[in-house]
N, C-alpha and C positions, 0 to 999 in steps of 0.2 A: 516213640508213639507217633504214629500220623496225624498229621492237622484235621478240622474238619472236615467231613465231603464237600459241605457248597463252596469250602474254600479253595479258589484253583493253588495251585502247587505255584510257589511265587520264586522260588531261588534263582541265583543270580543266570545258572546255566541252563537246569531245569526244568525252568518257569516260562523260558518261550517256546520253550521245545513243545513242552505238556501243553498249552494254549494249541500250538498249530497241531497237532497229534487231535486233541479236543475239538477242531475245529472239523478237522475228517472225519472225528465218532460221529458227530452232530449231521453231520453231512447224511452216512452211510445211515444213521437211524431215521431221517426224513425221509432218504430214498426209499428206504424199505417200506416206511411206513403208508407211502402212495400208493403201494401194492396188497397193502391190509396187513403188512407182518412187520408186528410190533413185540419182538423177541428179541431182549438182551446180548441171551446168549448166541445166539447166532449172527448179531453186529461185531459181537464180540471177534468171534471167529474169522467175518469176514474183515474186521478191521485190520485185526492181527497179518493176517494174508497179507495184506493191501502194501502195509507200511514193511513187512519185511520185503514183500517186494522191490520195495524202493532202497532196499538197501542192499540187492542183488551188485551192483557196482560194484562197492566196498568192500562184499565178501570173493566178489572175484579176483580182486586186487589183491587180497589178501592170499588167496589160492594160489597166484600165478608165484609169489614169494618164496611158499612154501614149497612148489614146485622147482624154484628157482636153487633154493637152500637145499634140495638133493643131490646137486650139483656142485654148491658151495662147501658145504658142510665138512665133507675128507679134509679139503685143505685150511679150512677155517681150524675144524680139532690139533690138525698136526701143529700150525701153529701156535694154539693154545699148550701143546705139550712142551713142545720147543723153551718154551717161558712159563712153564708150569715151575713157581717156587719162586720166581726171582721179581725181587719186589722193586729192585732198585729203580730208581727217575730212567736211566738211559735204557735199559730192557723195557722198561711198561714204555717208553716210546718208540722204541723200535717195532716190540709187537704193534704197539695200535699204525707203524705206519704201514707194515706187512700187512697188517687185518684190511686198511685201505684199497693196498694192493689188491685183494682178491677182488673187492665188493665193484672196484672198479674195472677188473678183467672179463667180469660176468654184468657191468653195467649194472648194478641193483645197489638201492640205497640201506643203510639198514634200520632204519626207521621205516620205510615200506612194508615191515610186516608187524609192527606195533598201529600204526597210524591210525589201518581202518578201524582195528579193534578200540580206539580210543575216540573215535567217532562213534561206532554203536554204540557203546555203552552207555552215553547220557541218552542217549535215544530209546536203547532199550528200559532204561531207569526210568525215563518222562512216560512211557508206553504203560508202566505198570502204573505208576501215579492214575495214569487217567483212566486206568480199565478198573482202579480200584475203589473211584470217585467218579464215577459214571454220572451222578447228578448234576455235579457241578461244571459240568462239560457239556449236558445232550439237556436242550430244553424243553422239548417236550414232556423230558419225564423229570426235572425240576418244577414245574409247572404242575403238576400233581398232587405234588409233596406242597406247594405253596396253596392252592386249592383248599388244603387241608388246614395248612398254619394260619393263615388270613383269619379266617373262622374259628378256629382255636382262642385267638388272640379276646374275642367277647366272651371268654369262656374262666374261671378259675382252673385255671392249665398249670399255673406256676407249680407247685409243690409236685405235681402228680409227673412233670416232665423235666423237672429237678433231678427226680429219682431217675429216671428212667435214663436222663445224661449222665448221671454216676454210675449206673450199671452196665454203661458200654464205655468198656476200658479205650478203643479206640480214640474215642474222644477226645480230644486234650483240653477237655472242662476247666482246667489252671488259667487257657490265656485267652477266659471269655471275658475276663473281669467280676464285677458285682452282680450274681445272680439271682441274689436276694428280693431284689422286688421286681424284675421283671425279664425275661428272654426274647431275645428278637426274633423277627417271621426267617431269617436266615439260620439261626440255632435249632428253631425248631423240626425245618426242613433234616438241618445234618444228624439230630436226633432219630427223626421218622425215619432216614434215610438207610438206617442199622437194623428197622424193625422185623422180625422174622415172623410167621403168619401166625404164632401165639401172640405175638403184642397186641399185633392189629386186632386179636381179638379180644386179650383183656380191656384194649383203649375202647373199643366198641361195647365191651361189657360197663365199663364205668359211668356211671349214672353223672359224672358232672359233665361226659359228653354226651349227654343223651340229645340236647339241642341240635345239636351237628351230625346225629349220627349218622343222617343220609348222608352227608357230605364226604364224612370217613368212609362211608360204605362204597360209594361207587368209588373213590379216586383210591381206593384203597387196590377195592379188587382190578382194577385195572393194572394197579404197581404189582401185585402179584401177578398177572396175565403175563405184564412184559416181563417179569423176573423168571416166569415159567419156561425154561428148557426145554421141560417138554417128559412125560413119564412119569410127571410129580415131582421134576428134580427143581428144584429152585436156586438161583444163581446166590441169593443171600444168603442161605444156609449154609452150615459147615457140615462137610461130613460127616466128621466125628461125630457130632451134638444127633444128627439125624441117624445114626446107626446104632447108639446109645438108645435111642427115643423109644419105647414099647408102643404110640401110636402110629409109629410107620410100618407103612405095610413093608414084608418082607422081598418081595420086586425093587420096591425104591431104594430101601437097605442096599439092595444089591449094585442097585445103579450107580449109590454113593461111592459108593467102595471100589466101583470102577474106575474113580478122577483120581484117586491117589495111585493106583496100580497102573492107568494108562502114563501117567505123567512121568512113572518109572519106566515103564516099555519104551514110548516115544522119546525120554532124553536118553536112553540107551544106545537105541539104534543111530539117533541122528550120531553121537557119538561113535560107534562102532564107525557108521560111513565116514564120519572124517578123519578117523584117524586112517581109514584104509588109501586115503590120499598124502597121508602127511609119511615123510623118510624117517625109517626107527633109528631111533640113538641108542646110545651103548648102552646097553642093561645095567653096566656097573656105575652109571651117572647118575648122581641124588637125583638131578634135576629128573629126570626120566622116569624114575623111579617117584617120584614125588606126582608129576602128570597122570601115570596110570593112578595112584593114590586118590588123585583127584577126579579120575575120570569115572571112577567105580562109588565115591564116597558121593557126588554131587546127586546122580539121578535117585540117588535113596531120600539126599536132603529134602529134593523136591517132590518125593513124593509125603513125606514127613509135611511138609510146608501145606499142601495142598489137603491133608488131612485134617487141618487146622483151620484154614483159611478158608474166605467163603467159596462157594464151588462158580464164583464166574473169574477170579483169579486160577483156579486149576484149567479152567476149559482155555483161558487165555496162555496158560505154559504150553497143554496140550499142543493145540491148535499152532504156537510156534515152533515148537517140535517137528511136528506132520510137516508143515510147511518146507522147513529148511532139512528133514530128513529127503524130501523130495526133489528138493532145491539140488542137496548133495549129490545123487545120485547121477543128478547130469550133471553137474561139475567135473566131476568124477570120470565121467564118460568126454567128456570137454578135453580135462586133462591129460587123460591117456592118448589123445590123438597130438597135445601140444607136442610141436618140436621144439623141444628147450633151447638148441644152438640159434635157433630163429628169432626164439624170444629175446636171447642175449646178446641177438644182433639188435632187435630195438630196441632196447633197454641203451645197448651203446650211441643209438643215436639221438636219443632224445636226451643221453646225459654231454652227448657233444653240443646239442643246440640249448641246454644250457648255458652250456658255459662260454659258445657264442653271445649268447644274449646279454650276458653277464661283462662281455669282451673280455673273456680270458682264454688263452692260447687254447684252443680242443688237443693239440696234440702234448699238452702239457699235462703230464697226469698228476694227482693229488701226491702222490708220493717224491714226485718231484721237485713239488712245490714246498712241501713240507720239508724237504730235506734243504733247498735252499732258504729258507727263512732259518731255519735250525742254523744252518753253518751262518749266515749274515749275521744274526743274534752273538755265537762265537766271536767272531770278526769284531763285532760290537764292544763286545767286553774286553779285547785284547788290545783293540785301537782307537777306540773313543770317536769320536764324531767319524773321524774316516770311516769306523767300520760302518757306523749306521747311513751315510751316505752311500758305501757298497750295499748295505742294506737296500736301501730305496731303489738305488738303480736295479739291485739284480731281481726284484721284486717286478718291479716295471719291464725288464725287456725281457723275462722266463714270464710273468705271465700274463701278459694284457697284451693285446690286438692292439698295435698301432693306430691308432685315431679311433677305437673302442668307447663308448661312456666311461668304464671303469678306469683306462686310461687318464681320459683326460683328467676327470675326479680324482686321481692320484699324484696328475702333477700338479693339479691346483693345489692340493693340500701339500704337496712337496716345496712349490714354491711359496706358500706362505708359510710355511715351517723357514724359509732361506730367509725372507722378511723379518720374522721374531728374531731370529738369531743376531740379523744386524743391529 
């Protein structure tokens, strides 16, 4: 269950994320609103834009990998086959030192191509949070909804808005506390904030608001105005409920039924375009076999999801869909002009001024290193302190830069290691 709406999203990762995201909605809704366009969905749209824009970086990083691993790949599998079966300590290290080898022949890390994706992802997760609690984000139109509740508050509201929090399962009515004698001006808001244009009118039919009702009436239809998309479609409504409905007209029916069918079209294609950048793997591989699995099963989900859900979360898949289908297509066109042997000439140099930086030998490669500490550990166990003092030395003059930081930091620690021991 989702928290309330006027509640922002408080979790440890994606609680500042949703805030700064919130802070852009809020932003892009004022701007608009200086221009007289005060439409949800269309902030919606452009929010969407804005922030995947800003994650253009990430997904290029992520391309250049995937561009990079068509190159890798042949000898990464052969590898893999080589040690296909053998479970033993000295094979699984020998493979991962070969695996090294490649990653560092082609300069590419192999967390480079998990990275980005695990940076979007709370981003994209804090993205929905706040397109899905609109209120609790963009003040203008909290402001509304409080307009409303203030004035509520002189009113015998309790029972009539009781019901009305138990009838939206959203809610999570459980960690309001004691609802019994009274609701705060913020509960009441996250209430209002679920209501679809029948509530507002049975709340407007109810003679215990009759006091208020100008008050509900304008700030009402104003929240409808912003909510309005535009053709009668409303961002709070759900498809389904509005297709089911015998008072919508049959245009609007049609429009609804458009958000779930677009949200299938658009994660299709964007998919089609990036798999047409990504190198095929072997048909007979689960894993491979599993991704197209996924890649055919997911745009149905979402369009299942958007059937359900109100129509300003579908305009918001939509709308990143369009975007990064767009995105793709010059990527795409980006990538087929890269020269891979170029890229994996920078890729080697930026993994040499690492390991400068670091003051460890650049022409000392991982595998070398790995395999002397391997053999010094040996050594270790056959000769007792000898070995591990060949240990230290051969550790220090294979792979640190004479008068390097890591250097010296290794004989300081070396030489108080000689300290303890006396």
């Amino acid at each position: 269950m989702f928290n309330v709406f006027l509640t922002q999203h408080d979790g440890f990762i994606l609680g500042p994320i949703a805030k700064l995201l919130g802070l852009i909605l809020n932003a892009i809704f004022d701007f608009l609103a200086h221009f007289g366009i005060e439409n949800a969905g269309l902030c919606i749209i452009v929010f969407t834009f804005l922030v995947n824009a800003l994650m253009i970086p990430l997904t290029m990083k992520q391309q250049k990998f995937t561009k990079l691993s068509s190159k890798m790949n042949p000898e990464i599998m052969k590898v893999q086959e080589k040690y296909k079966g053998k479970k033993d300590e000295a094979s699984l290290r020998k493979q991962q030192l070969e695996m090294q080898a490649i990653y560092e022949k082609y300069g590419a890390n192999p967390t480079s191509g998990c990275l980005p994706m695990l940076i979007t992802f709370p981003i994209m997760f804090a993205l929905y949070r706040v397109i899905y609690n609109i209120p609790a984000y963009v003040g203008s139109i909290k402001a509304l909804y409080e307009n409303i509740a203030v004035k509520m508050l002189d009113t015998d509201y309790l029972s009539i808005m009781t019901d009305y929090a138990h009838k939206f399962t959203n809610l999570n009515v459980s960690k309001w506390g004691d609802i019994s004698s009274s609701i705060s001006t913020d509960h009441l808001i996250d209430i209002m904030s679920q209501f679809k244009a029948a509530d507002w009118s049975d709340l407007l039919s109810n003679n215990t608001f009759s006091s208020i009702a100008d008050v509900i009436q304008t700030n009402s239809d104003r929240i409808m105005h912003i909510n309005n998309f535009g053709f009668g479609v409303n961002i709070a409504e759900t498809p389904w409920q509005q297709i089911a409905s015998s008072a919508v007209p049959t245009i609007t029916k049609i429009l609804y039924i458009l958000i779930p069918v677009l949200a299938i079209v658009t994660q299709m294609l964007q998919t089609k375009l990036m798999m047409a950048n990504t190198p095929q793997a072997d048909a007979n591989n689960p894993t491979a076999a599993t991704m197209k699995s996924m890649n055919t099963i997911m745009p149905l989900m979402s369009g299942a999801f958007c059937l359900t859900l109100p129509v300003g979360v579908g305009i918001y898949w939509i709308a990143g869909a369009v975007f990064r289908s767009i995105q793709q297509v010059f990527v795409n066109r980006y990538m087929e002009r890269m020269d891979v042997d170029e890229l994996i000439e920078k890729n080697k140099e930026k993994q040499k001024k690492k390991k400068e930086k670091l003051g460890i030998d650049p022409n000392v490669s991982m595998e070398e290193l790995a395999k002397t500490r391997t053999s010094s550990i040996k050594d270790k166990a056959k000769t007792g302190a000898s070995g591990d003092e060949s240990y230290k030395n051969n550790i220090t003059q294979s792979s640190y830069k004479s008068g390097s930081i890591a250097a010296n930091a290794h004989m300081l620690d070396r030489n108080r290691g000689d300290k303890e021991e006396k």
